[in-house]
Backbone as CSV, one residue per row, in Angstrom:
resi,resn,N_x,N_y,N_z,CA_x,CA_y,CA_z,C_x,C_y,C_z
1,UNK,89.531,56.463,98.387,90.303,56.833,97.207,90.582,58.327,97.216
2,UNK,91.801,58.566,97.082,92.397,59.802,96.715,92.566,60.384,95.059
3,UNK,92.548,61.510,94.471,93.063,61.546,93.491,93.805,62.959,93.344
4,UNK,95.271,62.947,93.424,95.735,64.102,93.248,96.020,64.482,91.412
5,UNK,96.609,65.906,91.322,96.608,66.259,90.278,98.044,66.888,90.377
6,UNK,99.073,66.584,89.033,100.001,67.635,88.513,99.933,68.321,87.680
7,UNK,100.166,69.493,87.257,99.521,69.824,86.083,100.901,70.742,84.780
8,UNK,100.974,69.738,84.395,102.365,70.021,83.356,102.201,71.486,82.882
9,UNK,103.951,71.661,82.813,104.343,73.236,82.258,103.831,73.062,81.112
10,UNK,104.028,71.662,80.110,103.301,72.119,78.584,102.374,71.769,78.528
11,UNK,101.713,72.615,77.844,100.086,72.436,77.056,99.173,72.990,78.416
12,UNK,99.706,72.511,80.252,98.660,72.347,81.216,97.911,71.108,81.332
13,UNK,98.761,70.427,80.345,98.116,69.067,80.386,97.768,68.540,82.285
14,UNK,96.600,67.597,82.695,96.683,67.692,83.844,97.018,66.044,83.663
15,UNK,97.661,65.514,84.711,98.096,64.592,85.287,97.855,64.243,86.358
16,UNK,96.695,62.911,86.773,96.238,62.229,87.401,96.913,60.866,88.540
17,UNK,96.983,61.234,89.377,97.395,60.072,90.546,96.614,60.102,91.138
18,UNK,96.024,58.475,91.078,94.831,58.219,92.096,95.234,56.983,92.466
19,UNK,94.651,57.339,94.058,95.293,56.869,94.821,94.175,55.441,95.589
20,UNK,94.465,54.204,95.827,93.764,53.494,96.581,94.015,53.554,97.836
21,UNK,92.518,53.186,98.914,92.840,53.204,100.013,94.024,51.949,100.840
22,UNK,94.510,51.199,99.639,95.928,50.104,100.329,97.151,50.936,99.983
23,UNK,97.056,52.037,99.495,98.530,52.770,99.252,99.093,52.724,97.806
24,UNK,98.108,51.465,97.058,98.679,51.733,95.657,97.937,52.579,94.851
25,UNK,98.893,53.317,93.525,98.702,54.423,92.731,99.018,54.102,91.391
26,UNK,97.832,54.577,90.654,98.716,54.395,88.922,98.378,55.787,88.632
27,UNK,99.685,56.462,87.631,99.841,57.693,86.863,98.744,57.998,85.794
28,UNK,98.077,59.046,85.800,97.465,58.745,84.301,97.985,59.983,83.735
29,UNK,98.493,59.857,82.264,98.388,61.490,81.349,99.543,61.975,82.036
30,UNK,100.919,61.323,81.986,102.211,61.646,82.306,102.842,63.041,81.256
31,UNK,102.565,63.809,81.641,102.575,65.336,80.482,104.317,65.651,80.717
32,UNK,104.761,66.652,79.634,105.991,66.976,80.018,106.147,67.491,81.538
33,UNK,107.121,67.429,82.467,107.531,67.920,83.465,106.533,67.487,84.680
34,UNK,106.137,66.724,84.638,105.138,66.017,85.960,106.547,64.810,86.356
35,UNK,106.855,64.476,85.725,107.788,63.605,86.301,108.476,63.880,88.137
36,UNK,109.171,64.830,88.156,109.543,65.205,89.215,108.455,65.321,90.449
37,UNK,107.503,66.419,89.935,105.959,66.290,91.130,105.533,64.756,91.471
38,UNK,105.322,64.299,90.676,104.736,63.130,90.523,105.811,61.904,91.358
39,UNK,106.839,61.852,91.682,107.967,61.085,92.254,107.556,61.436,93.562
40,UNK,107.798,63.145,93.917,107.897,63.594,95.091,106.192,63.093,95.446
41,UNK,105.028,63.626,94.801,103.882,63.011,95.461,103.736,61.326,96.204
42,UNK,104.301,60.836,95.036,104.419,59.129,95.568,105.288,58.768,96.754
43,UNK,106.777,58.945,96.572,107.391,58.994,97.902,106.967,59.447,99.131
44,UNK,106.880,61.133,98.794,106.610,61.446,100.277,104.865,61.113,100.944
45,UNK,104.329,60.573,99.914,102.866,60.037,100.748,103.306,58.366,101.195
46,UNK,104.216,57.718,101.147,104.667,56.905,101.105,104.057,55.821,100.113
47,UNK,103.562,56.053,98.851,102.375,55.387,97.916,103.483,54.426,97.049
48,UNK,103.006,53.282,96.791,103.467,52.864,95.971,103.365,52.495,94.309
49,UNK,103.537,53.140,93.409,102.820,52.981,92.041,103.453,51.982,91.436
50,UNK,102.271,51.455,90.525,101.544,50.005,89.779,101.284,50.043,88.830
51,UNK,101.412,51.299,87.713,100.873,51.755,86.598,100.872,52.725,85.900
52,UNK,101.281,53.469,84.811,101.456,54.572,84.178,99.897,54.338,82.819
53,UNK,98.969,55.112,82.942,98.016,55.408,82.304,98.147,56.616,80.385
54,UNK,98.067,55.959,79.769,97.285,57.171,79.176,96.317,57.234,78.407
55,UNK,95.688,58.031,78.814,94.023,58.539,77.708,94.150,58.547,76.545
56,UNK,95.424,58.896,75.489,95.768,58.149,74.038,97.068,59.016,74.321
57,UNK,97.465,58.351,72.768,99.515,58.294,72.446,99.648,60.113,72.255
58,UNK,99.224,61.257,72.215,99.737,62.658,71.847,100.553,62.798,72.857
59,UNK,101.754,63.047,72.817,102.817,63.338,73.117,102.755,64.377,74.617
60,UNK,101.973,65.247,74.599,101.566,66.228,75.595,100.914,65.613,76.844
61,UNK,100.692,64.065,76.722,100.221,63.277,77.477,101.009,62.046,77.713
62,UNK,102.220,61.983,77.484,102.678,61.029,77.532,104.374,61.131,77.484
63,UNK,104.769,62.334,77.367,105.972,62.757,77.529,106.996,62.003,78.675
64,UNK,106.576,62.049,79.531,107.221,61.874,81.139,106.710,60.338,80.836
65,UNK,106.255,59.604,80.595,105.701,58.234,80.395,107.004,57.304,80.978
66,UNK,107.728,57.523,80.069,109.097,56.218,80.137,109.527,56.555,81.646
67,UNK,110.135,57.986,81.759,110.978,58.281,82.570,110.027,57.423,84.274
68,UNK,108.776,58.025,84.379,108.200,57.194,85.536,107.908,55.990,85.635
69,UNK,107.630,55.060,84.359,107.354,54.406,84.197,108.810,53.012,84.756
70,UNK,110.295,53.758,84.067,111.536,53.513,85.149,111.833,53.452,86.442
71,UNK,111.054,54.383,87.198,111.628,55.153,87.927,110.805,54.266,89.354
72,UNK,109.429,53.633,88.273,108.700,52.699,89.710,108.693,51.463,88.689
73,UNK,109.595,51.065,87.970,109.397,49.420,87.397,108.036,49.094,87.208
74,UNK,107.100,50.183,86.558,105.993,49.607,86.137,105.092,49.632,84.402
75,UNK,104.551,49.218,84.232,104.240,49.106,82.332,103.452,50.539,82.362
76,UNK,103.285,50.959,81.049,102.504,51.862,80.336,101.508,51.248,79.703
77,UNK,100.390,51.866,80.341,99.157,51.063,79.251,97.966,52.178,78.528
78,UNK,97.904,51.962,77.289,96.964,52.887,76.650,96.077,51.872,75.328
79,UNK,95.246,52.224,75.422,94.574,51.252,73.972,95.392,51.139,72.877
80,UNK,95.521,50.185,72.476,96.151,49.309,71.039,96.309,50.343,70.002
81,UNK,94.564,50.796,69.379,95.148,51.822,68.772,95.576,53.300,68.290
82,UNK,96.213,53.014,69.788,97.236,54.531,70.079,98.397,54.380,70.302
83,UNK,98.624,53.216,70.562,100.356,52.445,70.640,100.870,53.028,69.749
84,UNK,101.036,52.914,68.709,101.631,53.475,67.302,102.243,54.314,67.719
85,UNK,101.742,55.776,68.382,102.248,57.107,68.748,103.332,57.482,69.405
86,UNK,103.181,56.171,70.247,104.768,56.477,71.199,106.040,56.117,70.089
87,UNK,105.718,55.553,69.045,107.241,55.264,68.059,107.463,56.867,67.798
88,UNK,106.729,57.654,67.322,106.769,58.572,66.433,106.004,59.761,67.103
89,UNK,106.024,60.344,67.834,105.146,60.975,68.663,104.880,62.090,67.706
90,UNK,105.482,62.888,67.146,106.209,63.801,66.148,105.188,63.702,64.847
91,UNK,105.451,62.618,64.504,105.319,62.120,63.209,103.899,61.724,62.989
92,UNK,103.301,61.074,64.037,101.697,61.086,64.514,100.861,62.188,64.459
93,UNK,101.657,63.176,64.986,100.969,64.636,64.625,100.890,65.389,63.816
94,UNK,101.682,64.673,62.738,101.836,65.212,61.425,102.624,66.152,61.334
95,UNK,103.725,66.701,62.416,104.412,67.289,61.821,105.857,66.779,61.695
96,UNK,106.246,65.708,61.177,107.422,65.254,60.107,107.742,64.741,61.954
97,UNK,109.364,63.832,60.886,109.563,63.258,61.830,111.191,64.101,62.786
98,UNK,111.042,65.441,61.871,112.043,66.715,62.426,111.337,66.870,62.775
99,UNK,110.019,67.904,63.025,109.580,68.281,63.164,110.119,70.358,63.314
100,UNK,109.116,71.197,63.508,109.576,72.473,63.263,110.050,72.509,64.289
101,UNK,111.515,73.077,64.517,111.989,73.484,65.921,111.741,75.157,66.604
102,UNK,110.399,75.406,65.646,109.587,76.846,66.013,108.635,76.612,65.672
103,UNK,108.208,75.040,66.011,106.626,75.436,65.812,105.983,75.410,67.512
104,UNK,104.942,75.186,67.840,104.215,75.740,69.343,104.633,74.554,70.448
105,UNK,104.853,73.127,69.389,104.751,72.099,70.617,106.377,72.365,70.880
106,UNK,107.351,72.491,69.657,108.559,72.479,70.281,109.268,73.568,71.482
107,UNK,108.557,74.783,70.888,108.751,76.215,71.506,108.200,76.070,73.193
108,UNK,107.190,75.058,73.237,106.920,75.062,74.765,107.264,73.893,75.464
109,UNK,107.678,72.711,74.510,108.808,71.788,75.231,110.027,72.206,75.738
110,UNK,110.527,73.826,74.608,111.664,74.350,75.152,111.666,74.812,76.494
111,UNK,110.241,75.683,76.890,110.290,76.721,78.031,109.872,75.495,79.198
112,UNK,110.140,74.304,78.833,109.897,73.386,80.471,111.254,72.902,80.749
113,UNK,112.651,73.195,79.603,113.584,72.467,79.610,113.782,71.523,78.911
114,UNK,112.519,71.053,78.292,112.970,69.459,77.433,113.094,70.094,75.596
115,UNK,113.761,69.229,75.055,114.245,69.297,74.051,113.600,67.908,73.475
116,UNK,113.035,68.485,71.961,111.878,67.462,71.114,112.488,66.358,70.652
117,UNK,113.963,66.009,70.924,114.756,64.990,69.911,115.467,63.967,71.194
118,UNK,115.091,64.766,72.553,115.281,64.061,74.364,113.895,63.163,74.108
119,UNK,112.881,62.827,73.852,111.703,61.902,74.037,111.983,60.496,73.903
120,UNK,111.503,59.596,74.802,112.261,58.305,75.031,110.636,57.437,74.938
121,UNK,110.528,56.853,73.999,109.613,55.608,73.838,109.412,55.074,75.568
122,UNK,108.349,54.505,76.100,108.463,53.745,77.157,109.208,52.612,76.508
123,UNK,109.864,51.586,77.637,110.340,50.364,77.414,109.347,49.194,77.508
124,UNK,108.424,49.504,79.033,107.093,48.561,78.954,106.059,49.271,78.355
125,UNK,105.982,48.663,77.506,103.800,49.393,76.894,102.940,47.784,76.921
126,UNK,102.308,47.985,77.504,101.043,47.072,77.666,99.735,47.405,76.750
127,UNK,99.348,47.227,76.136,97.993,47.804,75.861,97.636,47.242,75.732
128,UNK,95.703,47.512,75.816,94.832,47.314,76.234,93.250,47.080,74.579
129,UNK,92.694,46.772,74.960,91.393,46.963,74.030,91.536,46.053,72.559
130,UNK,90.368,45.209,71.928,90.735,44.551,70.894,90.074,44.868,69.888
131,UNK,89.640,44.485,68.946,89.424,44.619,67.491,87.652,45.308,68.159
132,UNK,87.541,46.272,67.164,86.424,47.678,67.368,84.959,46.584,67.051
133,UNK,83.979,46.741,67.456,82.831,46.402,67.627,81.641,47.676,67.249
134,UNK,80.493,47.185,66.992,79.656,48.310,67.094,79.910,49.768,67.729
135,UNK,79.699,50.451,66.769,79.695,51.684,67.093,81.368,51.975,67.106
136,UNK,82.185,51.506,65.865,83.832,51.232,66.106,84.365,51.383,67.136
137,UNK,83.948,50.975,68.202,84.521,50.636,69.462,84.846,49.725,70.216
138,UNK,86.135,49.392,70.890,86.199,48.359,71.352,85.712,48.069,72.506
139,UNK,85.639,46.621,73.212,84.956,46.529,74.712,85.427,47.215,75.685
140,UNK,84.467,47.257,76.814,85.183,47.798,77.784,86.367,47.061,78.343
141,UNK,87.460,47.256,79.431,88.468,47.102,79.652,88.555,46.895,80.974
142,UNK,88.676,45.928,81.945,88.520,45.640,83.605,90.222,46.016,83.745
143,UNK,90.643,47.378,84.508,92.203,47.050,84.937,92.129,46.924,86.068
144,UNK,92.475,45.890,86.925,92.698,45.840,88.139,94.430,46.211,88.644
145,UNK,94.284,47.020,88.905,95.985,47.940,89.174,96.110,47.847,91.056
146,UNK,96.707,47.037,91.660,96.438,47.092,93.177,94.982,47.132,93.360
147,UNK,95.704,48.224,94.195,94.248,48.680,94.860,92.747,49.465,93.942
148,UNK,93.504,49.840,92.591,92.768,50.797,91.971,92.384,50.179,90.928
149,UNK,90.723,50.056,90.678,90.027,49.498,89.704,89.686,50.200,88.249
150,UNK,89.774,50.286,87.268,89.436,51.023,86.456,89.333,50.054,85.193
151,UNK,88.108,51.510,84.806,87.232,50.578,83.550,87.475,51.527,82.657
152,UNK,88.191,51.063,81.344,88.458,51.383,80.272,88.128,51.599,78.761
153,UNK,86.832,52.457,78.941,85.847,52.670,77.883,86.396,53.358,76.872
154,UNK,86.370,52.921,75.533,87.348,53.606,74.307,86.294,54.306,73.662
155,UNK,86.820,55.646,73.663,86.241,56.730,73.260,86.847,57.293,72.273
156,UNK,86.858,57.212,71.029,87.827,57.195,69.528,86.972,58.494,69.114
157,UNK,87.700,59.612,68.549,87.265,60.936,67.700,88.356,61.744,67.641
158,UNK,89.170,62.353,68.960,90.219,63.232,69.178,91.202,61.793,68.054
159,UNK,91.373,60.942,69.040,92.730,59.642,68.384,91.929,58.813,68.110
160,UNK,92.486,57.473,67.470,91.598,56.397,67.632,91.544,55.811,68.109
161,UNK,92.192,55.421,69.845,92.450,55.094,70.781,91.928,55.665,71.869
162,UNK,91.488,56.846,72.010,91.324,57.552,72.974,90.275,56.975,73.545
163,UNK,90.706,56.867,75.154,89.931,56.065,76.346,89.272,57.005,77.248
164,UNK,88.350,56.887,77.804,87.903,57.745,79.552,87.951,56.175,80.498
165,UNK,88.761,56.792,81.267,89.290,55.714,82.454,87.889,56.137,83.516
166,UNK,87.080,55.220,83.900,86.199,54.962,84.740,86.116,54.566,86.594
167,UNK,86.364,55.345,87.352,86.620,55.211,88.693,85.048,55.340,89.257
168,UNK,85.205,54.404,90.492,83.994,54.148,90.875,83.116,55.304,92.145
169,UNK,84.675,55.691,92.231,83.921,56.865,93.610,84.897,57.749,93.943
170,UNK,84.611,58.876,94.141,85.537,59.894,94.296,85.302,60.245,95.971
171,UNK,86.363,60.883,96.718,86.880,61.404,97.864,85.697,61.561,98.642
172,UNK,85.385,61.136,100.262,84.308,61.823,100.310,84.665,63.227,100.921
173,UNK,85.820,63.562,100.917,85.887,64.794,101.725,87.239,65.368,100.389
174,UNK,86.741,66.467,99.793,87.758,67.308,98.823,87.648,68.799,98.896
175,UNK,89.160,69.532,98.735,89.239,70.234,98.588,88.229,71.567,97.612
176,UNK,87.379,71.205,96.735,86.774,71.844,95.747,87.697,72.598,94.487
177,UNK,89.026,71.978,94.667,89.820,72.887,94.046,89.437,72.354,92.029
178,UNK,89.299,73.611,91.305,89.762,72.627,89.880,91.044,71.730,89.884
179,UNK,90.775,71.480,88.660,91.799,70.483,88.160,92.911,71.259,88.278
180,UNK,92.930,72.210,87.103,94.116,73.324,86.214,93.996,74.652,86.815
181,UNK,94.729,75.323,87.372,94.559,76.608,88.370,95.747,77.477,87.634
182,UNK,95.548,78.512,87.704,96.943,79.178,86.753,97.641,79.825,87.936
183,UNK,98.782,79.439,87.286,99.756,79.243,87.908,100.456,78.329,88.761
184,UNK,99.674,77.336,88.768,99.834,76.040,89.662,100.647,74.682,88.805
185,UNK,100.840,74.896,87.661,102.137,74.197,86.735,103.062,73.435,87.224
186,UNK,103.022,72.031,87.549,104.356,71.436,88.147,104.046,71.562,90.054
187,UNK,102.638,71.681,90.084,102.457,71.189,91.909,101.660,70.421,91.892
188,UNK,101.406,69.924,93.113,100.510,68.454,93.420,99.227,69.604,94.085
189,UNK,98.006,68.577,93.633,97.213,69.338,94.641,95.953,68.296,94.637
190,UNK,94.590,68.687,95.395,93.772,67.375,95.244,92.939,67.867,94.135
191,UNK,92.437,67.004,93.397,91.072,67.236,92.272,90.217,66.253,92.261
192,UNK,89.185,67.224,92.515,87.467,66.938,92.550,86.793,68.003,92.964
193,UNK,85.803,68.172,92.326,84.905,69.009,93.056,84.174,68.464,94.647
194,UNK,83.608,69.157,94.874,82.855,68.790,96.096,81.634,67.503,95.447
195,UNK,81.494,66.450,96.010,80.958,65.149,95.503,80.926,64.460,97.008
196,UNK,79.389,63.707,96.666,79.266,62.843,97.549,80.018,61.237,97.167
197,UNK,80.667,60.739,98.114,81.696,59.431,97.806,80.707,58.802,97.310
198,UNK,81.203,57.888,95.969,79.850,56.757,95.485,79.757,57.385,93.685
199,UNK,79.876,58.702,93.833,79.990,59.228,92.619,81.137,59.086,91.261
200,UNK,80.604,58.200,90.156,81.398,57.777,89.481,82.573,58.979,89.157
201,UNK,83.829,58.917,88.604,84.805,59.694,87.969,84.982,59.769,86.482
202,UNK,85.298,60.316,85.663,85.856,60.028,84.531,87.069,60.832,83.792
203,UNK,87.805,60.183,84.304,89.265,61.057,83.432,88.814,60.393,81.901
204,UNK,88.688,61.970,81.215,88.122,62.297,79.912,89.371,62.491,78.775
205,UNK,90.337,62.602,79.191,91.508,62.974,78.650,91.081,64.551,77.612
206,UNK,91.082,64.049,76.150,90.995,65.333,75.017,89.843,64.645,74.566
207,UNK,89.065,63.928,75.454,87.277,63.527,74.865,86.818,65.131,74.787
208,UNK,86.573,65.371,75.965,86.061,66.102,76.838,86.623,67.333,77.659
209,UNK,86.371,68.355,77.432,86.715,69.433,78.666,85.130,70.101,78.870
210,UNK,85.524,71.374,80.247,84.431,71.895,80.923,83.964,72.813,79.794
211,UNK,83.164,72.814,78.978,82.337,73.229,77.760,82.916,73.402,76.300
212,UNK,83.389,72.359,75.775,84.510,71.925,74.631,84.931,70.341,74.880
213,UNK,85.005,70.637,73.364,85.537,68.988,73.303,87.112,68.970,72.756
214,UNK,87.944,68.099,72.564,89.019,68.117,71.920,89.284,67.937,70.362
215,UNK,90.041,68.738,69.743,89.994,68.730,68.175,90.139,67.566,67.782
216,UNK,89.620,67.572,66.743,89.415,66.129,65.587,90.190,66.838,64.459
217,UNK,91.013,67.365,64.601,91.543,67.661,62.949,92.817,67.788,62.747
218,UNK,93.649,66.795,63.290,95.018,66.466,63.665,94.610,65.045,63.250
219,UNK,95.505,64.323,62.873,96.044,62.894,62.009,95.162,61.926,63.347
220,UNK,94.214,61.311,62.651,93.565,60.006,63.348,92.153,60.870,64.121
221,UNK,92.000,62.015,63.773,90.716,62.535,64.582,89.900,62.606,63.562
222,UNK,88.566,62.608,64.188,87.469,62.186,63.098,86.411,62.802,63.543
223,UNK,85.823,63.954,63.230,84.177,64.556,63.183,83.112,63.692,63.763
224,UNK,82.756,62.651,62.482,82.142,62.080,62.670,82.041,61.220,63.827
225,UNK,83.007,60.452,64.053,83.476,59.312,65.077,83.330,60.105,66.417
226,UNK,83.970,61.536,66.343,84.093,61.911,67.853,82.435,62.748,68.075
227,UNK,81.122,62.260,67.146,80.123,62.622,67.277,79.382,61.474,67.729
228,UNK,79.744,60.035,67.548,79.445,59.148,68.260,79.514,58.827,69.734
229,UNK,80.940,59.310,69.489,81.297,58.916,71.046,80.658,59.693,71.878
230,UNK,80.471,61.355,71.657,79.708,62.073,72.724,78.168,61.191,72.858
231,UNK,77.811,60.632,72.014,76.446,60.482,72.218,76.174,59.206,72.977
232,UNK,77.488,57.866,72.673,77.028,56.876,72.782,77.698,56.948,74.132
233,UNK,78.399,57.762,74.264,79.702,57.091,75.566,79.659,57.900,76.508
234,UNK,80.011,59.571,76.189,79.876,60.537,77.171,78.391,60.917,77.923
235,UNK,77.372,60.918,76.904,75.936,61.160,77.159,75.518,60.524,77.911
236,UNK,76.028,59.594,78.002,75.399,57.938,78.448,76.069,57.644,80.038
237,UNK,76.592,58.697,80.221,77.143,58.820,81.533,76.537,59.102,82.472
238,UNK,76.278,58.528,83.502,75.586,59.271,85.004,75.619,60.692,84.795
239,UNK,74.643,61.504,85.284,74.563,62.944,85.260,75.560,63.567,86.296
240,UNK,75.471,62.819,87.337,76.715,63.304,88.444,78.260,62.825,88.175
241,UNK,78.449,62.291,87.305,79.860,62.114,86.832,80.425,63.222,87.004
242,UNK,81.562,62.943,87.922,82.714,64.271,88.108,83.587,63.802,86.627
243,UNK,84.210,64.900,86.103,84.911,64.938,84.887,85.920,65.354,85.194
244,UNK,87.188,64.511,85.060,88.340,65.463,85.363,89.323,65.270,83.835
245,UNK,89.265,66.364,82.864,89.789,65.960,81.623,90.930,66.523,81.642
246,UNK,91.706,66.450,80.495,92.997,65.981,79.981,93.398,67.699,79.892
247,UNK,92.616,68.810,80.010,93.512,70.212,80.066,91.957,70.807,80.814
248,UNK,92.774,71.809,81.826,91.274,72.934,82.006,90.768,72.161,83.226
249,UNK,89.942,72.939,84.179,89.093,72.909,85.177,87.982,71.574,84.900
250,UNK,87.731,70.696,86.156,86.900,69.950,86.498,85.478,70.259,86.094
251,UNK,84.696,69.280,85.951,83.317,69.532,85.084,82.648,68.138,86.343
252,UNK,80.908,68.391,85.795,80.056,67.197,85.666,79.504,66.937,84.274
253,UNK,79.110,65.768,84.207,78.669,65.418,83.347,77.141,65.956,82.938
254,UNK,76.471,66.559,83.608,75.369,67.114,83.906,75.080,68.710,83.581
255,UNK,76.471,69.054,84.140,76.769,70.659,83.120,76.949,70.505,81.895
256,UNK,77.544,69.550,81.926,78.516,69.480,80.499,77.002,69.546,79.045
257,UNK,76.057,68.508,79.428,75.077,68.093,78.951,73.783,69.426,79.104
258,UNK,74.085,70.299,79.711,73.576,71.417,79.887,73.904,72.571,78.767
259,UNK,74.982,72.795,79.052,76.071,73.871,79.013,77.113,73.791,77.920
260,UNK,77.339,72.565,77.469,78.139,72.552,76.361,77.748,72.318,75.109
261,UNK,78.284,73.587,74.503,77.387,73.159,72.498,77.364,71.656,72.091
262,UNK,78.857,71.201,72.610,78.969,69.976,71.393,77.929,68.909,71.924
263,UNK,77.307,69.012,73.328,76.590,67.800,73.910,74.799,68.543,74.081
264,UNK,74.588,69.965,74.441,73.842,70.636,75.174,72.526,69.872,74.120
265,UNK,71.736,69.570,74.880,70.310,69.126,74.766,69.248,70.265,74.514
């Protein structure tokens, strides 16, 4: 298994292609302006993609969604309840369904080229996960995508949807590069740290970054809830879990649990 990274002009959102060893690939966290990287990565490795991913519906993650999702005839899948978001991406975030055409998300949709009123719903959305269970969470999630297996643990606090996609083993031979490198906006490159193959993955999306978590205080985020999830879901993770989250440089789960206020022991 391969997993490369694009890492969008807005926000830095990072964008995930991982790759199976039969050649198939699903997208995860399609951010504004990965579209183009993300074509050229698939073609010219000759890969064929099976899947457009996202970690939940915020717009900064899901921008480019439709357009790839066209572009290889394949569905969009994100937990049930984050579907909602793609109607209204805008409007989810609470800021109206104009939204400010000077406020931060529009002002840096401008400087990638896209324009906030250009956003196109996917046509396929699939989703995933059913009615919340203990600990308001729903079950885990088996996707079998080709070649690429992933387990779909719903991790609700940032959204109420929000997932960490579960991969079973990372590269045995990687670059060491982070995820998010500045200046590296709109290129392909590999992400993982240095890891022995066998070592679980977890694209964290806005669960999780390398010492921070993602805000809860935007429409559907919750304090409380996203105090569960660190404990029941993230904590509960192998210590060698490579972390590759949704903005910012690669983590373990082991630093993180070290080193980070919101988890540190």
């Amino acid at each position: 298994m391969q997993i490369l990274t694009v890492v969008a002009p807005v926000f830095g959102t990072n964008c995930y292609v991982v790759v199976a060893d039969d050649g198939t690939c699903v997208v995860v966290d399609a951010g504004a302006g990965v579209a183009g990287p993300v074509r050229d990565a698939v073609t010219g490795r000759g890969l064929r993609c099976v899947a457009v991913l996202a970690t939940h519906g915020h717009v900064d993650h899901t921008w480019d969604a439709a357009e790839l999702s066209e572009a290889f005839d394949v569905p969009v899948h994100l937990h049930a309840a984050d579907a909602y978001r793609l109607d209204d991406p805008f409007g989810t975030l609470g800021l109206g369904a104009s939204h400010d055409p000077g406020g931060p998300l529009a002002q840096a949709l401008a400087s990638a080229g896209a324009r906030p009123e250009s956003y196109r719903r996917p046509e396929r959305v699939e989703p995933f996960g059913g009615a919340a269970g203990e600990g308001g969470r729903s079950a885990d999630v088996v996707l079998a995508l080709g070649g690429v297996r992933v387990v779909a643990r719903h991790a609700p606090g940032h959204t109420q949807g929000s997932t960490l996609y579960l991969l079973g083993a990372v590269p045995d031979a990687v670059d060491g590069a982070p995820a998010a490198r500045a200046g590296n906006a709109g290129t392909t490159d590999s992400a993982a740290p240095a890891a022995a193959g066998g070592d679980l993955v977890a694209l964290t999306g806005d669960v999780l970054f390398a010492g921070t978590i993602g805000r809860t205080d935007l429409p559907g985020g919750d304090d409380a809830v996203m105090a569960v999830t660190l404990r029941d879901v993230v904590a509960a993770l192998p210590p060698h879990t490579v972390v590759l989250p949704g903005h910012g440089p690669t983590s373990r789960v082991a630093a993180e649990l070290a080193g980070n206020p919101y988890l540190a022991r």
